[in-house]
N, C-alpha and C positions, 0 to 999 in steps of 0.2 A: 504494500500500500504506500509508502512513504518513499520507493523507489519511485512510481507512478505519479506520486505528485509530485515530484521535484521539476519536471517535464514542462518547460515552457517556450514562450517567443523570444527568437531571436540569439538561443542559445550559442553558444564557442563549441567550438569545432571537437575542441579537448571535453567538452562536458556532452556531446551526443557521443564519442566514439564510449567514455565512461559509459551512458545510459544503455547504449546498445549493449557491452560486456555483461552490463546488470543483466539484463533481459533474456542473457541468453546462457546466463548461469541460471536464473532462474528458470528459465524453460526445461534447462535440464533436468533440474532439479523435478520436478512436475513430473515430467517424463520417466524417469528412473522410479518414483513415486506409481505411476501408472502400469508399468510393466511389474516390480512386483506384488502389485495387489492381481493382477492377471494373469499372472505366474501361479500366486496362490489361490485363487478362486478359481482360475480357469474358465471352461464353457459360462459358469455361474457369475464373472465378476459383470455382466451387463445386465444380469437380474437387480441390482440396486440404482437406484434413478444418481442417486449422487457419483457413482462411479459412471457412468453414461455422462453425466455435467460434466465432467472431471477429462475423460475422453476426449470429448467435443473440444473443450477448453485447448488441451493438449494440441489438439490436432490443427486445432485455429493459430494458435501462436505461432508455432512450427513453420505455418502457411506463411505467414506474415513475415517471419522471419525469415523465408527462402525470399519471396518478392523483393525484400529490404533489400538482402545481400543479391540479389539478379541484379536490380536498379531499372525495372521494368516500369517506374514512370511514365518513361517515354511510349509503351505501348497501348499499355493497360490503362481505363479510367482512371484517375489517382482518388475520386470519391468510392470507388472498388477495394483499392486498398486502405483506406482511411478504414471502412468494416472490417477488414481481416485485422485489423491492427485493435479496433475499438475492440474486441473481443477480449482481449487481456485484463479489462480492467473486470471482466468477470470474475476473474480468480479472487475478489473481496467477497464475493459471496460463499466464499468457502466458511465464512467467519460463521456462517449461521448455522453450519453444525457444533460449533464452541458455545453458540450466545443462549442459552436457553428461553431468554424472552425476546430475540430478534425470530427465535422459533416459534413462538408463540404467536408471534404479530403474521409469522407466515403462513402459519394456520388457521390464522381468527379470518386471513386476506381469500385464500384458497376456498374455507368452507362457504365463505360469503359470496364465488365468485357466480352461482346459480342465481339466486336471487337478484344481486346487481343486473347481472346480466337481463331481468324480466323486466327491474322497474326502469333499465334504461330504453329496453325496448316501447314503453309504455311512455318515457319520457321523449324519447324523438318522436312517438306517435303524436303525442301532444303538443309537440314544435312544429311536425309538420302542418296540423291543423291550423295550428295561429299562423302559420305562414304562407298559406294559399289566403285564408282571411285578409291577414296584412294586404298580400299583393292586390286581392278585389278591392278594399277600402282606402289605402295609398300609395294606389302605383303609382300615381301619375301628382303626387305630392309634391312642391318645389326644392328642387337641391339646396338645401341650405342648414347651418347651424349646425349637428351633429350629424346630420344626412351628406353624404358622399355620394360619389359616383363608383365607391365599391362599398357602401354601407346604408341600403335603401330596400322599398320594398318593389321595386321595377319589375324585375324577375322574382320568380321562387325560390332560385339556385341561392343570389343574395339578400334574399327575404331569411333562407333558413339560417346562413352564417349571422344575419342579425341576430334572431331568435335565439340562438344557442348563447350567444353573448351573452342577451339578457335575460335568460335561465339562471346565471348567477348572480342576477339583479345588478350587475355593475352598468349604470350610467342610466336605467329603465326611463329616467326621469327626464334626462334629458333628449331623450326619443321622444317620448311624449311630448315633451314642448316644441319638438319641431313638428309633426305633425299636427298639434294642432294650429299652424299659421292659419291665419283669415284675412280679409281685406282691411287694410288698403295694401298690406303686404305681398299679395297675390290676386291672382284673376279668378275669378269664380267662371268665367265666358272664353275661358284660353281652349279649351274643347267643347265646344258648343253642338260640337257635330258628332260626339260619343255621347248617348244617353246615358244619366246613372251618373257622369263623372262632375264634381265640382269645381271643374280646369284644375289650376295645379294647389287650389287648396286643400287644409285638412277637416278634421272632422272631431271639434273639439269632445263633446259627450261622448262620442263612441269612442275615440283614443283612451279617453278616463278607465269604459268598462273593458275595452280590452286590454289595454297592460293591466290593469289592475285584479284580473282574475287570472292573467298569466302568471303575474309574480305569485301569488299567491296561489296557483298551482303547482306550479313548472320548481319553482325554488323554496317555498314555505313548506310546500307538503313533498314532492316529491324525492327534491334533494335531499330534505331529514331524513325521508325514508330512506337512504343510502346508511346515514348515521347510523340509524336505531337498527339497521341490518350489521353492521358492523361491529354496532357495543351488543349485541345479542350473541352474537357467534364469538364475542373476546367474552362475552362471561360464560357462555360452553367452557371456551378455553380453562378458561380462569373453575369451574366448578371442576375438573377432572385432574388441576393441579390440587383441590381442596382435600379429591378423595384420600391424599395422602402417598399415594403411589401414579410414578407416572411413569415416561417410558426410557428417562434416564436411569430412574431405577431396574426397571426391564432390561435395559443395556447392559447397566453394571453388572446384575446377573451373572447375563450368558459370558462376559469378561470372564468371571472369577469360576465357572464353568469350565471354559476352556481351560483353565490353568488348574484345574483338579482329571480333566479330559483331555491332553495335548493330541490324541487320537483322531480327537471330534468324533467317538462311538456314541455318543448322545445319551452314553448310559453310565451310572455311578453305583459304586457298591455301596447298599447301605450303611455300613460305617463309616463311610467316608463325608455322610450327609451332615455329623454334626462339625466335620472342621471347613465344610464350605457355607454354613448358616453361620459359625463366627468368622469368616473369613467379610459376612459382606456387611451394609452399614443398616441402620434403621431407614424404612419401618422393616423392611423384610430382613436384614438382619441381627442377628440377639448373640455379645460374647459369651454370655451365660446360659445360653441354649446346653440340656441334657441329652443325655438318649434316650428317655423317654419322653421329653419332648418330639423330640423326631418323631420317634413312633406313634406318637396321638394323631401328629398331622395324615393319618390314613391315606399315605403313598403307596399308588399302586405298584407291588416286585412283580419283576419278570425273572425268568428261569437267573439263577445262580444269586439271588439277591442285588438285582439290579433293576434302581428306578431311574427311568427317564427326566429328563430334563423339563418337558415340560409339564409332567405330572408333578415335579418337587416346587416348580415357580408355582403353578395354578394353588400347590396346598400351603405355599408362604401368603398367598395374597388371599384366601379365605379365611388365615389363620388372623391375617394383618385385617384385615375390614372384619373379621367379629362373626358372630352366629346370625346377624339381625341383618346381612348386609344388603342392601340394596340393586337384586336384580339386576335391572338396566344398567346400573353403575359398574357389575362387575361382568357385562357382558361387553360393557366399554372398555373394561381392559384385558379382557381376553382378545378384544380385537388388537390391541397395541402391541400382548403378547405373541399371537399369530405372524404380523410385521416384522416384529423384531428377532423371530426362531428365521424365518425367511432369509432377513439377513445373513443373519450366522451362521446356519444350516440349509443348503440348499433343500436338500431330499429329507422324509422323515422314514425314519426307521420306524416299522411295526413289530411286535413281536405279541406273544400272547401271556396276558396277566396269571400268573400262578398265584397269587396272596395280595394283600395287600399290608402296611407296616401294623397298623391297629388290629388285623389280625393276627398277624405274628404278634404282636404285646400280648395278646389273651392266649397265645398260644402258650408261650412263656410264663404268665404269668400261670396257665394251668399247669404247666409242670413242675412251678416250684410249690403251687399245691401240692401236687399229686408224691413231690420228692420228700416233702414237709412230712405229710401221711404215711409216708414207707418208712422213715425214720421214725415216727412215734410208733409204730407197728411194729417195730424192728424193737426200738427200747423196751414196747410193752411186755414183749415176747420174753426177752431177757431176763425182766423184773416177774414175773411169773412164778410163783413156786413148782418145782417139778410136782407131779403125781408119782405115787409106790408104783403105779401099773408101768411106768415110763423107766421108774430106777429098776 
């Protein structure tokens, strides 16, 4: 970022040939960064959208940097390359997988972007109608005051770039007062031979009702409704960082996963569950975690005592929201956790449940009943006095 801005007019000869060197250490860097995550992911590393960005990124720079070094100016558009070049300053968007709340903002932007897209649809519908309006009521209005010869209702074409103006209410007012001129200002008789038309004056009452229902369509109600679309979807945002768990915590996880699985078999022996649940942080992890805690959380084993991965996250975050917990809420992070195995794991391994952990606790615990019992049966026996029939 701070290499990117340093880039200005008029620069010496000595500080581009520097910038270039920057740019194209940097590109390397990128680069070397991009072949091993697709070295290690392989066929799988274009399953995640940030490594596709990252790709793109790469491959854009690269471009820009051959043209640079050709010196294909002279051929090629040079606003052609000025795109391959503007691509670079992409790579600041990288920050938004570090920023948790530039994350957030990009989410509250994304979920919002349905809706926007309806009530803008419904907002040019409403531009367009004041703007065939306009052009009947004053086409033929005198150029003057804030009215131009590219900012009038003549045509529709510059009728709707007015409109869209004054959708954000800036200047409404002063439109209005040019169209409403009157005489002695203007000719009321300057088209005498078009019926309907007032020659080139305006049309004081009706200017009033028509801006004055536009603004207060087009900008009071419509616009908000962009707002209240936006603070609606950042308090989604904002209630699933409430629940307490989100999907940094989902991340950190599968992190401290893999370093109990350097395999990635996706599967862990159960004893090994209580030094990956102190290994991770609150809410999902506890240093003080037992093994019979473990075993309450009712993890499904498969063959040899081995539970998957995401049966151990799903029974940390039932265990973390409570007996009471709220449905819809944890079916919203089932879906984060789905995402985030995706991630990590391309393929899911299946295999088939022999037990589960809370079964095996009652299995245990029945045996040291049952070993409890053979020892009092055993002492009883002892403490017995023999029978004559026996001596």
């Amino acid at each position: 970022m701070a290499q990117m801005c340093m880039d200005h007019h008029r620069s010496s000869d000595v500080f581009n040939e520097c910038m270039r060197w920057a740019n194209l250490v940097f590109s390397i860097i990128y680069t070397v960064e991009a072949a091993i995550k697709l070295i290690g992911y392989r066929k799988f590393y274009f399953s995640k959208s940030w490594n596709v960005f990252d790709f793109v990124i790469v491959c854009a720079a690269w471009v820009g940097t051959a043209i640079d070094e050709a010196k294909l100016d002279s051929i090629i558009d040079p606003s052609i390359l000025r795109c391959f070049r503007v691509f670079r300053v992409a790579r600041i968007l990288r920050i938004i997988q570090m920023a948790k709340g530039i994350r957030r903002l990009l989410y509250t932007l994304i979920c919002s972007l349905p809706a926007l897209m309806n009530i803008g649809t419904l907002l040019m519908l409403i531009i367009y109608i004041y703007s065939v309006v306009g052009v009947a009521m004053f086409g033929y209005v005198q150029i003057q005051g804030i009215l131009t010869d590219q900012q009038n209702f003549a045509s529709t074409d510059k009728a709707l770039i007015m409109m869209t103006r004054l959708a954000t209410s800036a200047g409404w007012n002063d439109v209005l007062s040019a169209v409403q001129i009157s005489p002695p200002d203007c000719d009321p008789n300057l088209y005498s031979d078009k019926p309907g038309v007032n020659g080139d004056c305006g049309n004081y009452g009706f200017g009033i009702g028509y801006f004055g229902t536009f603004v207060l369509v087009a900008f009071l109600v419509m616009i908000n409704m962009y707002i209240a679309v936006i603070l609606d979807n950042f308090s989604e945002a904002q209630q699933q960082e409430d629940l307490g768990i989100d999907v940094d915590d989902i991340n950190i996880f599968y992190e401290k996963w893999m370093m109990f699985d350097p395999k990635a078999t996706q599967f862990l022996n159960v004893s090994r569950l209580r030094d990956l649940v102190q290994e991770l942080k609150p809410p999902l992890g506890n240093d003080k975690v037992t093994e019979d805690d473990i075993l309450h959380l009712d993890i499904p084993l498969y063959p040899t005592d081995r539970a998957h991965c995401i049966d151990v996250l799903q029974a940390l975050i039932s265990q973390t929201l409570g007996p009471n917990k709220n449905m819809d809420e944890f079916e919203m992070i089932k879906e984060l956790m789905a995402e985030s195995f995706r991630a990590a794991f391309p393929t899911l391994v299946v295999e088939v449940i022999e037990t589960t952990t809370k079964q095996r606790l009652r299995e245990i615990r029945a045996a040291i009943v049952l070993q409890k019992a053979l020892r009092r049966f055993k002492n009883y026996k002892k403490q017995m006095p023999q029978s004559p029939i026996m001596e």
